[in-house]
C-alpha positions as CSV (number, residue, x, y, z in Angstrom):
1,X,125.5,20.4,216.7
2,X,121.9,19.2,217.7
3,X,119.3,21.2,215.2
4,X,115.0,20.8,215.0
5,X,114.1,19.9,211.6
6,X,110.6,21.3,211.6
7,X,108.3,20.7,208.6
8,X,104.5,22.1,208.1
9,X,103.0,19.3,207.0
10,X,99.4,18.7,205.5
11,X,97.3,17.8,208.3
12,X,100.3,17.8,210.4
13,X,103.2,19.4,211.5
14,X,106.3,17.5,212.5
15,X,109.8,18.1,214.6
16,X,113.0,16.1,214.7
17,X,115.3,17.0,217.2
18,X,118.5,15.8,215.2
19,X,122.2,15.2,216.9
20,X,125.4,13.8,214.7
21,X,122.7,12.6,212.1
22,X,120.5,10.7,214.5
23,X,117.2,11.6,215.6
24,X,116.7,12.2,219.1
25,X,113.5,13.4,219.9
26,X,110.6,13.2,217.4
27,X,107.4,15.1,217.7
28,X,104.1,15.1,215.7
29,X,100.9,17.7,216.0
30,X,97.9,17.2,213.8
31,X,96.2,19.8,213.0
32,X,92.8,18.0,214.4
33,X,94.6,17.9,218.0
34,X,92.5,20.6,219.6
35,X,92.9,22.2,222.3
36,X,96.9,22.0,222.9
37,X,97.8,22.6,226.3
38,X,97.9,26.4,227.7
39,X,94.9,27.2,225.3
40,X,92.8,29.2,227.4
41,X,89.3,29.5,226.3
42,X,85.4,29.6,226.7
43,X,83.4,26.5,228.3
44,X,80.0,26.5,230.1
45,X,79.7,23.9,232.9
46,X,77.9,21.0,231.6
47,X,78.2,18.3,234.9
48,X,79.3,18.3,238.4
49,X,80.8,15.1,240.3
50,X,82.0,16.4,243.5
51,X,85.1,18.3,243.6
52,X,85.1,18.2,239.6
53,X,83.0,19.0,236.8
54,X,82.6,18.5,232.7
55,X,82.9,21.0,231.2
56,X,81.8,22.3,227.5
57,X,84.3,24.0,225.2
58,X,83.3,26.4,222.9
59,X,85.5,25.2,220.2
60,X,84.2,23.2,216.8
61,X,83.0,20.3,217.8
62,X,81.9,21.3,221.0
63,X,84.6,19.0,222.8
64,X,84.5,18.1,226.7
65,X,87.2,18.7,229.3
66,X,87.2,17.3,233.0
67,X,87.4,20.6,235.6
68,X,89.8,19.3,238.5
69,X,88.2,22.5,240.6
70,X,85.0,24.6,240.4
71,X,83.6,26.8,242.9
72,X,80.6,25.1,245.0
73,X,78.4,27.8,244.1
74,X,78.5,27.6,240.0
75,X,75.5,25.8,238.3
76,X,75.3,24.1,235.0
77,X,75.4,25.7,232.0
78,X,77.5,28.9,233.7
79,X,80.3,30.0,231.4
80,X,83.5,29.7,232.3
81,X,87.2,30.6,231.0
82,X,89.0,27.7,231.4
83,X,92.5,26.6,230.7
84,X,94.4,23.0,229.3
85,X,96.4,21.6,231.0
86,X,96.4,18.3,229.4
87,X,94.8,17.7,226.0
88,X,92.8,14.9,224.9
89,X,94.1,11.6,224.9
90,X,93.3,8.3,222.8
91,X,93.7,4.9,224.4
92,X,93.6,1.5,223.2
93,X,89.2,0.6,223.9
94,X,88.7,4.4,224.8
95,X,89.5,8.1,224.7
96,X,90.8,9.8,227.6
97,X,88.9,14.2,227.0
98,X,91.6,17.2,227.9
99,X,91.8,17.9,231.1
100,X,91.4,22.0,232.3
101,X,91.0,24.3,235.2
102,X,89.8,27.3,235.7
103,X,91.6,30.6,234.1
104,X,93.2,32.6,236.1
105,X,91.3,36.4,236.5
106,X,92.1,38.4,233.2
107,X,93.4,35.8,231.1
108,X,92.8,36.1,226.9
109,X,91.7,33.4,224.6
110,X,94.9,31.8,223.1
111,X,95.5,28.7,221.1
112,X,98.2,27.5,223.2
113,X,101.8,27.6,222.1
114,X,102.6,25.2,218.8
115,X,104.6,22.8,217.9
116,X,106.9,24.9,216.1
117,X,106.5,27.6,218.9
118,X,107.6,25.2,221.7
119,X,110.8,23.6,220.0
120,X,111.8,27.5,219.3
121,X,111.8,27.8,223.0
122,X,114.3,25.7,224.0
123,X,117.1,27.4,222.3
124,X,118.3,24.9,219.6
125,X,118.3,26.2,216.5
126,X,115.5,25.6,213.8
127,X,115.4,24.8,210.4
128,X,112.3,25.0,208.2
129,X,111.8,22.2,205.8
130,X,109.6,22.5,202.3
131,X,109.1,19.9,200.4
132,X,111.2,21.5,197.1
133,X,113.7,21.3,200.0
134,X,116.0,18.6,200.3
135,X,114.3,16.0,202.4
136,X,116.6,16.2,205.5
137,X,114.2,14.1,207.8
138,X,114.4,11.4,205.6
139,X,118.0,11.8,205.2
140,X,118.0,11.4,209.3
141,X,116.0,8.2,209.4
142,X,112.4,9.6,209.7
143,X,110.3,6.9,207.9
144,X,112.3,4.2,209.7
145,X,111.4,5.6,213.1
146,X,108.1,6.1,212.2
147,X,107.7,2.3,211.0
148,X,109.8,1.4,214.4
149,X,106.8,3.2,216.2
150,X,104.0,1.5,214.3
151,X,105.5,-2.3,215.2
152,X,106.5,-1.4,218.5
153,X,109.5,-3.2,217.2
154,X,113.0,-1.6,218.1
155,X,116.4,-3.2,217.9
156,X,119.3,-2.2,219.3
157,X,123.0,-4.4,219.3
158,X,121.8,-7.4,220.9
159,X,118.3,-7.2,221.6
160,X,115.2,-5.2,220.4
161,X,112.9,-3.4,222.4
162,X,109.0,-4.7,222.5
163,X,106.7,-1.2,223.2
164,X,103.2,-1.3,223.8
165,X,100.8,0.9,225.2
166,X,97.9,-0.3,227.3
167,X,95.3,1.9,229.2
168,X,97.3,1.6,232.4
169,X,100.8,1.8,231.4
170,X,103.3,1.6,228.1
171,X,105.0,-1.1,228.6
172,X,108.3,-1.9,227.7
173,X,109.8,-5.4,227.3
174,X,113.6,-6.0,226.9
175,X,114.2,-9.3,224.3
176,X,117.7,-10.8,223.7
177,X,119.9,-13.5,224.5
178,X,123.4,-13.5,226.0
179,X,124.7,-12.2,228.9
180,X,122.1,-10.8,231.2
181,X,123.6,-7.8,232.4
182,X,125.3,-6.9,228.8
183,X,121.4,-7.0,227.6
184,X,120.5,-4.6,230.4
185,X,122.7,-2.3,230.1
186,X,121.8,-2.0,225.9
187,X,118.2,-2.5,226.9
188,X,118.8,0.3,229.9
189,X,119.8,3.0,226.9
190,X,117.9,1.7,224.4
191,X,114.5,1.9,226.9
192,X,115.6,5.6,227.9
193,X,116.4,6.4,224.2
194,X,112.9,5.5,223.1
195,X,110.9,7.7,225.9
196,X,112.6,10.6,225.1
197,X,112.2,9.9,221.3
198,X,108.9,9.3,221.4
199,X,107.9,11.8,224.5
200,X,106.6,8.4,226.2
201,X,104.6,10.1,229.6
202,X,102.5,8.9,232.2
203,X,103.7,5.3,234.0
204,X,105.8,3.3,232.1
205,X,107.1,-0.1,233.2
206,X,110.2,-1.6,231.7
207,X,111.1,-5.5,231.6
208,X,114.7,-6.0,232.3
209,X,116.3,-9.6,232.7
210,X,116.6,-10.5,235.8
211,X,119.7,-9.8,237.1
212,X,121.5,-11.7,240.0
213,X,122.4,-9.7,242.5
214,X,121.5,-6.0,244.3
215,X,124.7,-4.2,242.5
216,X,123.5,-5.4,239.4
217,X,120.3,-3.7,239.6
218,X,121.7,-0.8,241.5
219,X,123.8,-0.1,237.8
220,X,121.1,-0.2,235.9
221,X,118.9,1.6,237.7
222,X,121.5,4.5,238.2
223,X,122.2,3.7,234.3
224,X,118.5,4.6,233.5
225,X,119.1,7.9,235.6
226,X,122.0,8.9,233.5
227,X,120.3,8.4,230.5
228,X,116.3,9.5,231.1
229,X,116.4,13.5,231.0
230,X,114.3,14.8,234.4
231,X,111.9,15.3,235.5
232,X,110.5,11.7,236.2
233,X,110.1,9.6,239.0
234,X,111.2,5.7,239.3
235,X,111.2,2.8,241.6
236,X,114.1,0.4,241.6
237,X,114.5,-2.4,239.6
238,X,113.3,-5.3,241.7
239,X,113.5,-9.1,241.7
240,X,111.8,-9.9,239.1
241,X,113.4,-7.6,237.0
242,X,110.6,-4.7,236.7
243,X,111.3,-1.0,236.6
244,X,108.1,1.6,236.9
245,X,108.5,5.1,235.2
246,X,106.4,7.9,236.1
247,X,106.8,11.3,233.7
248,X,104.5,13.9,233.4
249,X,101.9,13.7,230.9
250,X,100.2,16.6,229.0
251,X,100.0,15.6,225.4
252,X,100.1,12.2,223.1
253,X,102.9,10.3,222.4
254,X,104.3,9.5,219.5
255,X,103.3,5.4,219.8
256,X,99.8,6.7,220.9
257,X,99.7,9.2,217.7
258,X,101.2,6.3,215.6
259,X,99.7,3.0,216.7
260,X,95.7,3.8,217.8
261,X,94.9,5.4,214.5
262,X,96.8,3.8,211.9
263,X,94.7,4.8,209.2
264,X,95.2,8.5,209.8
265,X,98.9,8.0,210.3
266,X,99.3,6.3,207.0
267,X,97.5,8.9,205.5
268,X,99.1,11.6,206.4
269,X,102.0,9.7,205.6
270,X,101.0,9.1,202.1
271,X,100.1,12.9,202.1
272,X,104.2,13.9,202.9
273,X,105.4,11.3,200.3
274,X,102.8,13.1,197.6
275,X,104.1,16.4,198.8
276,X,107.3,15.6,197.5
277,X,106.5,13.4,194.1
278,X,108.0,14.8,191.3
279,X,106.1,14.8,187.5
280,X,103.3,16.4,185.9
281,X,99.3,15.6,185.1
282,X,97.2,13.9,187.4
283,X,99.0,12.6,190.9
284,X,98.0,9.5,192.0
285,X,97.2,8.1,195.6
286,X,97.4,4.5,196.2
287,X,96.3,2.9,199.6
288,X,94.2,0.8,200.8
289,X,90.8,1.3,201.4
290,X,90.5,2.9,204.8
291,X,93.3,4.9,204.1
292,X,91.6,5.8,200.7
293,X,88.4,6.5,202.5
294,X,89.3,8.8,204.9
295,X,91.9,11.4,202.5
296,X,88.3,11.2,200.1
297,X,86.6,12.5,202.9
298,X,89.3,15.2,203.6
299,X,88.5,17.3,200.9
300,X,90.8,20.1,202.9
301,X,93.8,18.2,202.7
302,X,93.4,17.4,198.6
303,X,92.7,20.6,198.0
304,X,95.8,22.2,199.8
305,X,97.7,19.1,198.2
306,X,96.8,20.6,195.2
307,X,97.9,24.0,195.1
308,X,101.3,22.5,196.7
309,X,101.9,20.3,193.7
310,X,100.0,22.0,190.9
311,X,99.0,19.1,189.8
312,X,95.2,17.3,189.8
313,X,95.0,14.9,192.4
314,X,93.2,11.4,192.3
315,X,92.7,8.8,194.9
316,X,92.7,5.3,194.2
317,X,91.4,2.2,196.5
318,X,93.6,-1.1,196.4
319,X,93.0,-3.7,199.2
320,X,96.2,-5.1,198.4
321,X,98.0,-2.5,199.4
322,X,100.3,-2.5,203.0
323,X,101.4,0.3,204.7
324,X,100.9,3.9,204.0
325,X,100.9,3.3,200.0
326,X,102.1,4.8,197.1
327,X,101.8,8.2,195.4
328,X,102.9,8.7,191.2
C-alpha cells in the first residue's frame, strides 16, 4: 500500500511518497522557501508596469512578488493584502520572484499550507520519521534519488534518461541503443516516472528516437498519457522525435532545488546524515569548503543539531572532499 514518509528535517523538511518499496514521488521544502503558495499576507505596491505591478512583502527580507492585477487607481507605496500563487523560483543565470494577486475581501494572514499539511491532504497515509527511527527513506532509495537528481543522470533497462533544466524548458533527452521503439517505450515511462518524482512543472520537452512511422508515435504518445498523472497538456510526438509538456507550475522542483544550489543541498544533506550518527563527544562535519562555509554561517542549524544529538558539534573544511561529505 502507497505511504508518505515525511521527515522534519534541519533546514528542511522532506516527503517520499513510497509504493511496493519504490519511491514515487519525492518532495523537499526548506525552511528558507518563503512565501509558499496560498500565504496570504501584507505588501505595499512598490512599481507599476501596465496591467501589473511589484509588489513589496512584508515578510524578513523584504522579498518582491510580481502583481498580475492591480486596480488603476492605487499608487506606490499603498498596502495591499496580497496572495501566492506561485513562489519564488531559481533559474540557471537568474531568479524568477513569487508571483501574487490580490486577496480576496476579508482574507487572514496565513503561511500557506506545508509540506506535511499538503501530502496529509490527499488521503494516503503518513508516517513520521525521527532520526532515532529506523531510517525508512534510506531503506527506499532516498540518497540514490537524490544523487540521480544532482547528475541529471537516470538509467532505466536499456537507456538512461539525460535531465536538465534551462530557463525556458527542462529538458529531457532519451540515450540508448537498440531497437528504437523498445527505447521509447522504456524512455516513454521512464520520462513520465521522473516528472512525477520530481514534481517537474512548467514546459518540458522530451527527446525520443525518432520513430518511423505515425503509429509509432501515436503509442508513445498515448503511452505518455497513461503514464503522466493530469492535469498537463502535450503536443504529439513529431518527426524529429520531440514531445513538449506543459504542467502547471507553482513551486520548485526537485532538479531546480537539487542542481542550482548544490552547496545548500549538500549541506543539508550532511546535516540528515549528522542527525543520525551514532557516538559520543564532539561530532564532526566534513565537507568541502563551500559546504563548510555556509553550515559556519548557519549558526541556527548547529545549534538545533545540537540539542538533537547532544553532542558538541565542529565543522571542518577539506577541499578534497566530493559530495555532501562526511559526519563522525
Amino acid at each position: 500500500m502507497a505511504e508518505w514518509l515525511y521527515e522534519a528535517g534541519i533546514g528542511e523538511a522532506r516527503a517520499a511518497l513510497v509504493d511496493d518499496g519504490r519511491i514515487v514521488e519525492a518532495r523537499i521544502e526548506r525552511d528558507d522557501e518563503r512565501p509558499r503558495v496560498g500565504a496570504v499576507v501584507a505588501a505595499r505596491l512598490s512599481e507599476k508596469a501596465g496591467k501589473g505591478a511589484l509588489v513589496t512583502l512584508d515578510l524578513p527580507g523584504a522579498p518582491v512578488a510580481t502583481l498580475t492585477a492591480v486596480p488603476a487607481k492605487t499608487s506606490i507605496g499603498a498596502a495591499l493584502t496580497v496572495e501566492i500563487t506561485r513562489m519564488a523560483l531559481r533559474e540557471r543565470g537568474r531568479d524568477k520572484p513569487a508571483r501574487a494577486r490580490i486577496a480576496p475581501e476579508g482574507a487572514e494572514f496565513t503561511d500557506g499550507a506545508s509540506l506535511r499539511e499538503r501530502i496529509a491532504a490527499n488521503g494516503v497515509p503518513v508516517a513520521d520519521l525521527g532520526p532515532s527511527d529506523p531510517d525508512r527513506l534510506e531503506e527506499a532509495g532516498w540518497s540514490e534519488l537524490i544523487d540521480e537528481v544532482r547528475r541529471g543522470h537516470w538509467p532505466f533497462e536499456g537507456g538512461a534518461l539525460w535531465i536538465d533544466s534551462t530557463p525556458a524548458m527542462t529538458v529531457i533527452d532519451i540515450d540508448g541503443a537498440g531497437d528504437t521503439l523498445a527505447l521509447a517505450r522504456a524512455g516513454a515511462i521512464a520520462a513520465a516516472a521522473a516528472i512525477r518524482c520530481c514534481d517537474i512543472g512548467g514546459s518540458i520537452a522530451i527527446d525520443f528516437p525518432s520513430l518511423a512511422g505515425r503509429a509509432e508515435r501515436q503509442e508513445i504518445d498515448a503511452l505518455v498519457d497513461a503514464q503522466l498523472p493530469q492535469p498537463f497538456e502535450r503536443t504529439a510526438i513529431n518527426g524529429f522525435g520531440l514531445m513538449q509538456i506543459i504542467r502547471r507550475r507553482s513551486r520548485p522542483s526537485l532538479v531546480e532545488q537539487v542542481r542550482f544550489d548544490a552547496a545548500l543541498a549538500d549541506a543539508l544533506a550532511l546535516l540528515r546524515v549528522a542527525e543520525r550518527t551514532a557516538g559520543t563527544g564532539e561530532l564532526q562535519l566534513v565537507a568541502r569548503p563551500a559546504v563548510a562555509d555556509l553550515l559556519s554561517a548557519r549558526a541556527d542549524w548547529i545549534d538545533m543539531l545540537q540539542r538533537r544529538t547532544g553532542r558538541p558539534v565542529a565543522i571542518r573544511a577539506d577541499a578534497a572532499m566530493k559530495g555532501p561529505g562526511h559526519a563522525q
